[in-house]
TORTI-62883 format. One record per residue: residue in three letters; x, y, z of N, C-alpha, C in turn. Coordinates in pm, whole numbers, always signed. Example, Ala and Ser with C-alpha at 12.3 -4.5 7.8 and 13.67 -1.06 7.14 Angstrom:
// TORTI-62883
(ALA; (+1319; -569; +780); (+1230; -450; +780); (+1320; -330; +780))
(SER; (+1285; -225; +708); (+1367; -106; +714); (+1290; +3; +787))
END
This chain:
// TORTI-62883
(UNK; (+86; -119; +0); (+0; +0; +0); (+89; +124; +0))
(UNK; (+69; +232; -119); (+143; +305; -96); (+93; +472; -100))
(UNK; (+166; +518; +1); (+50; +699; -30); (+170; +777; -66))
(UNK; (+261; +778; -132); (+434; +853; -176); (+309; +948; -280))
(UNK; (+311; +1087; -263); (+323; +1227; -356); (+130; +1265; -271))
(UNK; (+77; +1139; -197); (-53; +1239; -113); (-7; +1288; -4))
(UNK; (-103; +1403; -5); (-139; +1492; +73); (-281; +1452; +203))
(UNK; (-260; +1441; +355); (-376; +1360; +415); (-372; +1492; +512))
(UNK; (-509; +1481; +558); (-583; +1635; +667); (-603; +1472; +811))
(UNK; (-542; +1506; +889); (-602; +1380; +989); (-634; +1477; +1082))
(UNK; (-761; +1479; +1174); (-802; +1550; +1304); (-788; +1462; +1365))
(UNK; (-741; +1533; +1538); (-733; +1436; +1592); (-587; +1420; +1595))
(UNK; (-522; +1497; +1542); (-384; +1366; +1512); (-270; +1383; +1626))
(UNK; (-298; +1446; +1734); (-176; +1500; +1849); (-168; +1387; +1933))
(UNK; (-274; +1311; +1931); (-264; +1185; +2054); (-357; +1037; +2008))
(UNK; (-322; +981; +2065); (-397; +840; +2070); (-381; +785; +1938))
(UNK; (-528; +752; +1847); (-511; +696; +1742); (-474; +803; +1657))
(UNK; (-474; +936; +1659); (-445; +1007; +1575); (-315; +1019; +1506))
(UNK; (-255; +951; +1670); (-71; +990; +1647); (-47; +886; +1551))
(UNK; (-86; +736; +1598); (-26; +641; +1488); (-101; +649; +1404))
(UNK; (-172; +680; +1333); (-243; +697; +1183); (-157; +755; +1130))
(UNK; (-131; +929; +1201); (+4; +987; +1133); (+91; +912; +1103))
(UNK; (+173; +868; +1203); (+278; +799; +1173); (+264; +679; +1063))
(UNK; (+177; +558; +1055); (+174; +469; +950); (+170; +590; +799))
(UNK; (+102; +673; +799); (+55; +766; +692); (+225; +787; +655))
(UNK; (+317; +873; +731); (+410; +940; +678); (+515; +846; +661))
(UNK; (+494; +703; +708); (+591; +558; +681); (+577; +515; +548))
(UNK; (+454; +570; +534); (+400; +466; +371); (+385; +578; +266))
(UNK; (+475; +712; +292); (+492; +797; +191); (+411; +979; +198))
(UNK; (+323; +947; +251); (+214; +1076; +268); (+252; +1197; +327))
(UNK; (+271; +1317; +302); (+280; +1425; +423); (+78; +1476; +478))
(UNK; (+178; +1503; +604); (+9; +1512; +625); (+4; +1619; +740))
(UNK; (-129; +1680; +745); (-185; +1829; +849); (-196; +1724; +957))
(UNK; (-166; +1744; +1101); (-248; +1702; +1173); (-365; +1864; +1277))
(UNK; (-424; +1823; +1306); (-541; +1893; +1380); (-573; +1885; +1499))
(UNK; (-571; +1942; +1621); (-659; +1927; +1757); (-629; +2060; +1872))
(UNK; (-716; +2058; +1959); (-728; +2176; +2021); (-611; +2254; +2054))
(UNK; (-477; +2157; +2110); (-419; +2230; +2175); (-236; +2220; +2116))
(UNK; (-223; +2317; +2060); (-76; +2366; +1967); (+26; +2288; +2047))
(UNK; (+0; +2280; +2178); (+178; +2259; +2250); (+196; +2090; +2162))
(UNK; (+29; +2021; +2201); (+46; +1898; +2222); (+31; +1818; +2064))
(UNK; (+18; +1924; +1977); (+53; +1875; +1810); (+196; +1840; +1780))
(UNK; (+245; +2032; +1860); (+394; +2061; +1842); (+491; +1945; +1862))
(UNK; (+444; +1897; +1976); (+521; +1816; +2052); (+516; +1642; +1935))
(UNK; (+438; +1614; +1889); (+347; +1506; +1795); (+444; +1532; +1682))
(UNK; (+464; +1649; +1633); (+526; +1690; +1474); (+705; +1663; +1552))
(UNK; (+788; +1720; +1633); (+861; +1663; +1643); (+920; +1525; +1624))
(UNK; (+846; +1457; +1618); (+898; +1279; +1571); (+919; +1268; +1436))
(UNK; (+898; +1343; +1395); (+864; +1308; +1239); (+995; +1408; +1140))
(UNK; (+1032; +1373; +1024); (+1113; +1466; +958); (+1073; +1612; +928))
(UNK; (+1154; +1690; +923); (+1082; +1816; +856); (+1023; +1787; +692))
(UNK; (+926; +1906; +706); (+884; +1898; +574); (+783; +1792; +573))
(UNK; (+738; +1670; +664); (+667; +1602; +610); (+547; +1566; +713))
(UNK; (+513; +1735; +770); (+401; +1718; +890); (+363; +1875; +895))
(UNK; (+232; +1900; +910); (+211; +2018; +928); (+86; +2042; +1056))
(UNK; (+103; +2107; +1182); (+22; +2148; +1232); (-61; +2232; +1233))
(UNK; (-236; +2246; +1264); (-316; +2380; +1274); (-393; +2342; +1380))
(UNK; (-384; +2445; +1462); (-425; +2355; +1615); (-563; +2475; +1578))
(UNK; (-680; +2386; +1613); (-812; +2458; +1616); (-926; +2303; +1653))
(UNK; (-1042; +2346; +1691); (-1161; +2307; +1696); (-1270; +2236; +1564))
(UNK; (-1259; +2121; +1556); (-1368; +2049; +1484); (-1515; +2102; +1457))
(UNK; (-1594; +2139; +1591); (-1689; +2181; +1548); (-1745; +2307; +1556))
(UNK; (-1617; +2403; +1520); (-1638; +2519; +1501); (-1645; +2576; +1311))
(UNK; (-1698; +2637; +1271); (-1702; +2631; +1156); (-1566; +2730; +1037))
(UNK; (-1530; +2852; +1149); (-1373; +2895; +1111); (-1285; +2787; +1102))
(UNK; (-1286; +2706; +1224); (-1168; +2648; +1210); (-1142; +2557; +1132))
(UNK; (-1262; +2469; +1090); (-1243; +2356; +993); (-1223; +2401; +881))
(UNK; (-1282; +2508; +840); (-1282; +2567; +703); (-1063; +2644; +672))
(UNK; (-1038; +2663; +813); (-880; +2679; +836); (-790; +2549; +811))
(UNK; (-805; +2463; +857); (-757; +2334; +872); (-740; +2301; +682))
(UNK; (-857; +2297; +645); (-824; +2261; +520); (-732; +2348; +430))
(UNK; (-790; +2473; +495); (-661; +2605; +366); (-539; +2587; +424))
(UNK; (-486; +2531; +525); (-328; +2498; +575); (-325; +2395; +523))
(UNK; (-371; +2265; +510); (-317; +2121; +479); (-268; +2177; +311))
(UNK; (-394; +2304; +279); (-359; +2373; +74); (-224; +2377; +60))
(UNK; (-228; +2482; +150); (-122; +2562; +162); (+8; +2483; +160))
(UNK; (+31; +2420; +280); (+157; +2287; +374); (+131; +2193; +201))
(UNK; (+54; +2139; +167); (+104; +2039; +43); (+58; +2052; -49))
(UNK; (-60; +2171; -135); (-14; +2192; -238); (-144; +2103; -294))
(UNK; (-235; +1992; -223); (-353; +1929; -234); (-369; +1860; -141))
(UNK; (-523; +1862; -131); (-560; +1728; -64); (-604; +1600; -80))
(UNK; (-576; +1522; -55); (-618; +1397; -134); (-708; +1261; +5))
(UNK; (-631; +1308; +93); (-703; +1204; +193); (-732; +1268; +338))
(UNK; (-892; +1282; +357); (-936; +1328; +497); (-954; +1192; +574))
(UNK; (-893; +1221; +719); (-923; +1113; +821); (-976; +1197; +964))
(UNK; (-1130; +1192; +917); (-1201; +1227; +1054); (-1197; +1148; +1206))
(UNK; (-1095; +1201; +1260); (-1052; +1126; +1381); (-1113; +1147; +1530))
(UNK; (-1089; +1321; +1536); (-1129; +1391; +1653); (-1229; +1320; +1704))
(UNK; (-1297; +1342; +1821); (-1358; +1246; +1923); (-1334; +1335; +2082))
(UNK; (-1466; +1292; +2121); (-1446; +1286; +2281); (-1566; +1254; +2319))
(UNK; (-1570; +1205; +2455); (-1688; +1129; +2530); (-1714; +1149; +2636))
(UNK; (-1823; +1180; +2680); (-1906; +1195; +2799); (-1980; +1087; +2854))
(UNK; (-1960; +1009; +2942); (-2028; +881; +3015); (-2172; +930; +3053))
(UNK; (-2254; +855; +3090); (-2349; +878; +3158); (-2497; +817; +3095))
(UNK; (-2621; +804; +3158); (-2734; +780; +3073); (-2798; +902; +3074))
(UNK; (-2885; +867; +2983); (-2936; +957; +2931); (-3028; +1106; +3061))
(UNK; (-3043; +1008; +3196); (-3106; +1119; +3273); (-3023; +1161; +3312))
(UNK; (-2912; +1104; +3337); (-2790; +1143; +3394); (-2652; +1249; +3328))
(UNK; (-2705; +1229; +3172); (-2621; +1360; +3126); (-2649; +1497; +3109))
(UNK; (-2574; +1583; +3129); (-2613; +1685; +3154); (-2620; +1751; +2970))
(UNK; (-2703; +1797; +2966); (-2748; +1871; +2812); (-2631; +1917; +2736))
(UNK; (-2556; +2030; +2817); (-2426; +2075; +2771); (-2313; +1968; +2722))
(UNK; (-2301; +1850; +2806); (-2208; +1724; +2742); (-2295; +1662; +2618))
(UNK; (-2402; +1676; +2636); (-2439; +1570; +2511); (-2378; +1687; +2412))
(UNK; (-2466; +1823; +2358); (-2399; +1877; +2285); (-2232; +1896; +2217))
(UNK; (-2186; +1886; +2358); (-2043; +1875; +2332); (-1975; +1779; +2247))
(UNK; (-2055; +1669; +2255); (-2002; +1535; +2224); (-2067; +1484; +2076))
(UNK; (-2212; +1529; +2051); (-2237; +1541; +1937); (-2172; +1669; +1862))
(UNK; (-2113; +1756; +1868); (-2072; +1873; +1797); (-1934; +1823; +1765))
(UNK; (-1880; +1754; +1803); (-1699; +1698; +1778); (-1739; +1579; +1710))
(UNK; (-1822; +1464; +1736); (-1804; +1370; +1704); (-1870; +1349; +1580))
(UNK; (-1976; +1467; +1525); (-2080; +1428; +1400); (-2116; +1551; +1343))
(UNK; (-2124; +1695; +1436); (-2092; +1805; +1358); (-1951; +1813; +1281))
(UNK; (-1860; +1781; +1397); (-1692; +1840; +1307); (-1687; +1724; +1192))
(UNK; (-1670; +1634; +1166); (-1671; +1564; +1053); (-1787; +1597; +941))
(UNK; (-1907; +1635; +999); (-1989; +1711; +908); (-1889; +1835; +834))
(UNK; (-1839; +1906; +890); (-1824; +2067; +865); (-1690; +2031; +803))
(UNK; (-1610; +1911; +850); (-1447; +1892; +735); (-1489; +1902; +612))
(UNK; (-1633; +1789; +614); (-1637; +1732; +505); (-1735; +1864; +388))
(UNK; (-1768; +1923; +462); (-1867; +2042; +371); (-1687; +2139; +328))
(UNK; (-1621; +2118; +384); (-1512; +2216; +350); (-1369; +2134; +220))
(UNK; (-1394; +2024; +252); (-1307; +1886; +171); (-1364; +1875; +63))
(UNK; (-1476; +1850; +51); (-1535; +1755; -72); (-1536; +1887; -199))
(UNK; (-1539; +1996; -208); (-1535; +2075; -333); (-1387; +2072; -317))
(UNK; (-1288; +2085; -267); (-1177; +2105; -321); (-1177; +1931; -386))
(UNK; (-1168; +1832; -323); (-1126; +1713; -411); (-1232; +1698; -523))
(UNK; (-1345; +1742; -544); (-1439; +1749; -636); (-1363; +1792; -752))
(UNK; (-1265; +1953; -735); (-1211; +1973; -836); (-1095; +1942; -875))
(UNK; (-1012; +1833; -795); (-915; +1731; -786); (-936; +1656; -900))
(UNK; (-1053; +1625; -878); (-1079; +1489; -961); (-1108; +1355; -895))
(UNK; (-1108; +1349; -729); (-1128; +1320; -670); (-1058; +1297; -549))
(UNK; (-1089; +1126; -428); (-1022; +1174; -329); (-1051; +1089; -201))
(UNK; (-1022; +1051; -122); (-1083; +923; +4); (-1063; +969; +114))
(UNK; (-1192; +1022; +173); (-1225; +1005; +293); (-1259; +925; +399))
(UNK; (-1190; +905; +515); (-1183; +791; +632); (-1243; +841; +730))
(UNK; (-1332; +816; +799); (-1429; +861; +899); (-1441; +724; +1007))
(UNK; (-1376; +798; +1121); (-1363; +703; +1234); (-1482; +683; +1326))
(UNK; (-1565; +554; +1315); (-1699; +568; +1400); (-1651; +495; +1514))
(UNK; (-1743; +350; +1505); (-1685; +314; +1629); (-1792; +202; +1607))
(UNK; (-1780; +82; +1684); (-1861; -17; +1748); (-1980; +17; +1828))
(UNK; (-1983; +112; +1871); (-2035; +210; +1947); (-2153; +244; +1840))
(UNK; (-2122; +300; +1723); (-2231; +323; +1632); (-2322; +238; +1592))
(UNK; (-2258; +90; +1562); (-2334; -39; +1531); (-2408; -69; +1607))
(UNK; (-2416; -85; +1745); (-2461; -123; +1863); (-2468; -45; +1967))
(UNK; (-2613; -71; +2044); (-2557; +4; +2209); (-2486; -92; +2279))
(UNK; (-2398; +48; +2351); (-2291; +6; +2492); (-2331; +118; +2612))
(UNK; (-2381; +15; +2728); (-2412; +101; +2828); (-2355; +247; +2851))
(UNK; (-2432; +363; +2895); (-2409; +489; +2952); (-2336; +544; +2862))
(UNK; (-2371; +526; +2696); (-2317; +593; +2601); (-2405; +698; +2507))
(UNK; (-2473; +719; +2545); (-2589; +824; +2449); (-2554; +879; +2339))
(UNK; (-2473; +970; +2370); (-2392; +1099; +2314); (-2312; +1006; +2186))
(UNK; (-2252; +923; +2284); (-2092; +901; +2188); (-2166; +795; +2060))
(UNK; (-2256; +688; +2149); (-2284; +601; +2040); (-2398; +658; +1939))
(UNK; (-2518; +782; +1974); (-2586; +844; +1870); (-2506; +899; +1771))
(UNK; (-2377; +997; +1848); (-2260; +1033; +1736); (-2209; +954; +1635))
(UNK; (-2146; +829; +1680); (-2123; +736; +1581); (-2214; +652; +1465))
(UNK; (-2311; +658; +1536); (-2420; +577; +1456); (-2450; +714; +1327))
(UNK; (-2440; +793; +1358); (-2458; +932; +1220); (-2371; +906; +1159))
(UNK; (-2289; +935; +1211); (-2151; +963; +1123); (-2144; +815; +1020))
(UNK; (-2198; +684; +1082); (-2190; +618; +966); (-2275; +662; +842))
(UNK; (-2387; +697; +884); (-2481; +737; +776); (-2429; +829; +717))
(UNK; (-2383; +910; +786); (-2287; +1064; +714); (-2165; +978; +648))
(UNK; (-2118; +917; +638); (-2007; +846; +539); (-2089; +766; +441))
(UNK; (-2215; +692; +435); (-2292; +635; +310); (-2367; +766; +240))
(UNK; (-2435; +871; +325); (-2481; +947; +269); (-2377; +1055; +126))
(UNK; (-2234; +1036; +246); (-2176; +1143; +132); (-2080; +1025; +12))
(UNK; (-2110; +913; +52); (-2024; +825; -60); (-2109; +827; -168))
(UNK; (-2302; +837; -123); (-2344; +800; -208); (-2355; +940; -365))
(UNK; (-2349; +1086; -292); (-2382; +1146; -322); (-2266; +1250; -426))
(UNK; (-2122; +1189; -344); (-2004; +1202; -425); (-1928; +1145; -488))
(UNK; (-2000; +992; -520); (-1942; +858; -594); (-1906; +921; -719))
(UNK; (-2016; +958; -820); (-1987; +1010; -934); (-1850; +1112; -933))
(UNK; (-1850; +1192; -830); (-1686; +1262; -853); (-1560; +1175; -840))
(UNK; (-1576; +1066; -781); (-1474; +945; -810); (-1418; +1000; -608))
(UNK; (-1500; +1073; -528); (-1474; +1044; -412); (-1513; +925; -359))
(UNK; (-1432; +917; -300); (-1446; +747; -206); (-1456; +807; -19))
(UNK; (-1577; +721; +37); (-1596; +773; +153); (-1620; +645; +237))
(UNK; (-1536; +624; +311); (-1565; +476; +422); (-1559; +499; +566))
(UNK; (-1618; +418; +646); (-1588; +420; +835); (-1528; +296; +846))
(UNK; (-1437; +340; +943); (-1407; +243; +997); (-1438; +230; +1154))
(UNK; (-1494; +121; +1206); (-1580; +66; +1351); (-1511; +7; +1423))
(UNK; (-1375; +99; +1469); (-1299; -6; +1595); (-1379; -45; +1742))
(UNK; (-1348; -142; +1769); (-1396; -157; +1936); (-1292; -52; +2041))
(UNK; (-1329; -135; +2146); (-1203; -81; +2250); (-1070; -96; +2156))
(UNK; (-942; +50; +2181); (-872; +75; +2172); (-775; +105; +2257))
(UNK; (-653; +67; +2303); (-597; +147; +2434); (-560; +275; +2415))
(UNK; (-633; +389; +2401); (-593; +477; +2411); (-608; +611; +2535))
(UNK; (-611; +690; +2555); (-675; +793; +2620); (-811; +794; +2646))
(UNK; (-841; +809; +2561); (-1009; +799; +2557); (-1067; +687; +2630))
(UNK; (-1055; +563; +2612); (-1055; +424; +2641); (-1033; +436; +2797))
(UNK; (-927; +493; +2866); (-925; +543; +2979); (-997; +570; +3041))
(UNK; (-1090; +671; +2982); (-1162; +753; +3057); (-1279; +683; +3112))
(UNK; (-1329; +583; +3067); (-1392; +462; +3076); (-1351; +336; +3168))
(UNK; (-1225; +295; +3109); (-1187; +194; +3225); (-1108; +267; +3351))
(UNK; (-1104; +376; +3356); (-1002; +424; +3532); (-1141; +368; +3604))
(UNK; (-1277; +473; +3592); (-1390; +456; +3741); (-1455; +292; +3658))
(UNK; (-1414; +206; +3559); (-1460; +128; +3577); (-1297; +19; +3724))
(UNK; (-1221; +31; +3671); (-1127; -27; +3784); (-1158; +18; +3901))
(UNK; (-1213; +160; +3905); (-1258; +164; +4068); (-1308; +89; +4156))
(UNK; (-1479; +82; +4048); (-1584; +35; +4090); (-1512; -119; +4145))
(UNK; (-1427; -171; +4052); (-1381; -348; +4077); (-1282; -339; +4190))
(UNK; (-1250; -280; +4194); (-1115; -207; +4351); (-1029; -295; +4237))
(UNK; (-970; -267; +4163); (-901; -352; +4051); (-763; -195; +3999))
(UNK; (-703; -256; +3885); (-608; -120; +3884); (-644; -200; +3702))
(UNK; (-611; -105; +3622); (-633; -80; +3476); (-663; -186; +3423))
(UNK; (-544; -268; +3427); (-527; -413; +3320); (-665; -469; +3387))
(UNK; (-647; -519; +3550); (-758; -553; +3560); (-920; -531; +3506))
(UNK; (-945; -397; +3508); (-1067; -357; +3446); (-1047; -401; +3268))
(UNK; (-906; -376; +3183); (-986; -412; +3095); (-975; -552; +3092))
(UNK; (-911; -613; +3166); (-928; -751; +3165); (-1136; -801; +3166))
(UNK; (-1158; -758; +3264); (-1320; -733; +3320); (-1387; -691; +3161))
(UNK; (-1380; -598; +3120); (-1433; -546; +3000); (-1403; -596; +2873))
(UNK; (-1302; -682; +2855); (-1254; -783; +2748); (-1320; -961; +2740))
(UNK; (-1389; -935; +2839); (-1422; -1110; +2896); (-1493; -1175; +2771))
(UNK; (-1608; -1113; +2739); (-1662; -1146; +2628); (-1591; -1138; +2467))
(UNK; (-1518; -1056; +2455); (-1468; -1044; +2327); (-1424; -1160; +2285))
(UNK; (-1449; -1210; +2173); (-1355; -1344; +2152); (-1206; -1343; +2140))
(UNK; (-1158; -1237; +2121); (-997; -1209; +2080); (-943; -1214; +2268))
(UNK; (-1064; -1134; +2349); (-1014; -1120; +2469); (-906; -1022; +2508))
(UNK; (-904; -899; +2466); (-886; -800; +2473); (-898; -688; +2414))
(UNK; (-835; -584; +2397); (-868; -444; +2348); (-743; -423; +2212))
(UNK; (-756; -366; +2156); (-651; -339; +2052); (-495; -195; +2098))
(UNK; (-446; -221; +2024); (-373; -110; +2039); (-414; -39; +1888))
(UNK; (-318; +69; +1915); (-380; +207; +1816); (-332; +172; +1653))
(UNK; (-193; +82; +1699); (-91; +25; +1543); (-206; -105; +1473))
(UNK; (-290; -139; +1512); (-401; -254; +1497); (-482; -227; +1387))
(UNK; (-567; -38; +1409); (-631; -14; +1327); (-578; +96; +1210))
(UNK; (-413; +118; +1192); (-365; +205; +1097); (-332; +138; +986))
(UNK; (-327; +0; +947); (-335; -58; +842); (-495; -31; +728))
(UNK; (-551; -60; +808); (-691; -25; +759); (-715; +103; +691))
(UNK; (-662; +194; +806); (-677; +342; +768); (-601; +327; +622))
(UNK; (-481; +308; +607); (-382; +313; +516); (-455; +233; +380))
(UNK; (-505; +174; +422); (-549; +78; +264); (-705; +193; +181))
(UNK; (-776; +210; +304); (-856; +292; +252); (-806; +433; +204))
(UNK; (-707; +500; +255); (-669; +600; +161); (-604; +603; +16))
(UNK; (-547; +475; +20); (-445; +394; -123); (-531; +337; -206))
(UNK; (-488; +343; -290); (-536; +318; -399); (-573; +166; -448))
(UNK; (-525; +94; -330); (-561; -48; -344); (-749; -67; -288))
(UNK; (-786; +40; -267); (-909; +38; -189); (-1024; +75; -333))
(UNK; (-991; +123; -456); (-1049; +182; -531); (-1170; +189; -585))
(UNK; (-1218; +79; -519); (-1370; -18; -548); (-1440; +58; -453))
(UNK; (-1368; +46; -330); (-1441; +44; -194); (-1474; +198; -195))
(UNK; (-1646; +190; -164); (-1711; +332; -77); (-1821; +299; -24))
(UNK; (-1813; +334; +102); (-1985; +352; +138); (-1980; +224; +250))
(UNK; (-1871; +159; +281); (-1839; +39; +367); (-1826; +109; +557))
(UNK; (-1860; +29; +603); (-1851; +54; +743); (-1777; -63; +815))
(UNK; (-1676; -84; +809); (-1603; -181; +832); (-1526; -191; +962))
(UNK; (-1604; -333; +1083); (-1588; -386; +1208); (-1438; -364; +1216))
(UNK; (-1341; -358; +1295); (-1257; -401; +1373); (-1211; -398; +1520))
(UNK; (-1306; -494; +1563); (-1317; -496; +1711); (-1276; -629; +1772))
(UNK; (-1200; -704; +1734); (-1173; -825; +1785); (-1246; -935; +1802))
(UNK; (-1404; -899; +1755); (-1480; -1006; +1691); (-1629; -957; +1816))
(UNK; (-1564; -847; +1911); (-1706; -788; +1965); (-1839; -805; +1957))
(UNK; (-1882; -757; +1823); (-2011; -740; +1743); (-2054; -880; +1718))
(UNK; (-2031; -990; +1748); (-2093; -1133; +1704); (-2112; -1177; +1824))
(UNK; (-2082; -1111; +1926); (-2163; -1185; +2072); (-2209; -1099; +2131))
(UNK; (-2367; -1116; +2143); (-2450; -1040; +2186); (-2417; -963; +2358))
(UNK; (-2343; -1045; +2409); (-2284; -1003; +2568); (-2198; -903; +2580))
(UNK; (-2145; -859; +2474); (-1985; -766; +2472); (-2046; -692; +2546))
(UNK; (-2144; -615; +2579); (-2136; -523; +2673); (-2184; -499; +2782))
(UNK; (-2164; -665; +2823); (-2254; -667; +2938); (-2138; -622; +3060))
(UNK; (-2031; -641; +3038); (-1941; -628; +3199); (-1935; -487; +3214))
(UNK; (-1972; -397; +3118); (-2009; -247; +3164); (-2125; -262; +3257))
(UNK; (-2178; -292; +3181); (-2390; -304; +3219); (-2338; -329; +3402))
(UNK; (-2259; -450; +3414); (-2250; -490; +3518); (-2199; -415; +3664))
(UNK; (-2109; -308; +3601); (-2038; -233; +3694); (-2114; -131; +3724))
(UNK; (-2226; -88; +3601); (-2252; +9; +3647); (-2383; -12; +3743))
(UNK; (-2397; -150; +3797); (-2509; -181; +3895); (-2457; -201; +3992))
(UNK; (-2296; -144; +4024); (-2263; -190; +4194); (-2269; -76; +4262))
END
């Protein structure tokens, strides 16, 4: 798989899965923008990498300046764009009586507005490209409910539709638009989830995701290098068929109806 002379916009890209997407991206040839709130912690992200073959614009997803910024720097930094990877994300726990209005917003505005608003700002420039592949990160979460997820899993469940809706509607420009549906990931985020679930177990990390892996058939969580192959094939040109796919990688999650029960479970002690 090779991306040598593209240009990729990844949000998201200062931490977690964002960082290794970058990184597989700029291994397999690509220079690429990365995107997320806070400049120190891009800055710090673009250091690993050679000069010349990383560009930061630290701003907000679901603000409508900034996305519309993000894309005129990735112009600018390479000259085209050729591959968006809607990454950004964040999550608010809780059920539905239990969240407070302001988090749901929050969490739908990053997770299904900002990939809305890349993509209203992306798709005419690769339109007049000639085209172009967009990667939109949902989640398992979208396919299915997982306890005390409202926000995150209504977010995801759009955003798949928002990746068939715009594959279907920009096929003819020869854009290509896919999700990809990881499960648990170890990342940051993933954290934020298993710390007060290890609480609840008087347990310390591994333990909890040990607890939260029980059902999976693989029997655990992925790391972040797990799902950048994927990413990588869908931006390359070996993918050229493919649009409009929502494609599992969760360790086999989604085929047993229990995966989410050892949440369900904790959150009844």
């Amino acid at each position: 798989m090779d991306l040598k002379g593209k240009v990729a916009l990844i949000t998201g890209g200062g931490r977690g899965l964002g960082v290794a997407i970058t990184r597989r991206f700029i291994k397999e040839g690509a220079k690429v923008c990365i995107t997320g709130r806070h400049r120190e912690t891009l800055e710090k992200t673009a250091k690993e990498f050679p000069k010349g073959s990383i560009a930061v614009c630290p701003g907000d997803v679901s603000k409508d300046e900034d996305a519309k910024r993000m894309v005129e720097e990735t112009l600018k930094f390479g000259g085209r764009l050729d591959v968006l990877v809607n990454n950004a994300a964040t999550d608010v726990k809780g059920r539905i009586t239990e969240l407070a209005p302001a988090d749901w917003r929050k969490v739908i505005e990053t997770d299904l507005t900002g990939p809305f608003l890349l993509l209203h700002f992306v798709l005419p420039v690769m339109m007049k490209a000639g085209g172009g592949s967009i990667v939109n990160i949902a989640s398992l979460g979208g396919t299915r409910c997982l306890p005390a997820c409202p926000a995150y899993n209504t977010a995801k469940a759009g955003l798949i539709m928002l990746t068939q809706q715009a594959a279907l509607d920009y096929g003819p420009y020869k854009i290509r638009v896919n999700a990809i549906c990881p499960g648990g990931i170890d990342t940051d985020l993933l954290d934020e989830m298993i710390l007060p679930m290890a609480k609840a177990l008087k347990t310390d990390k591994q333990g909890a995701l040990d607890y939260f892996s029980k059902h999976v058939p693989l029997r655990r969580v992925s790391k972040p290098e797990e799902i950048t192959g994927l990413c990588v094939y869908l931006a390359s040109e070996e993918s050229s068929f493919m649009t409009g796919a929502a494609l599992l990688i969760d360790g086999g999650a989604a085929i047993v109806d229990v995966s989410g029960a050892a949440v369900s479970e904790v959150g009844t002690q």
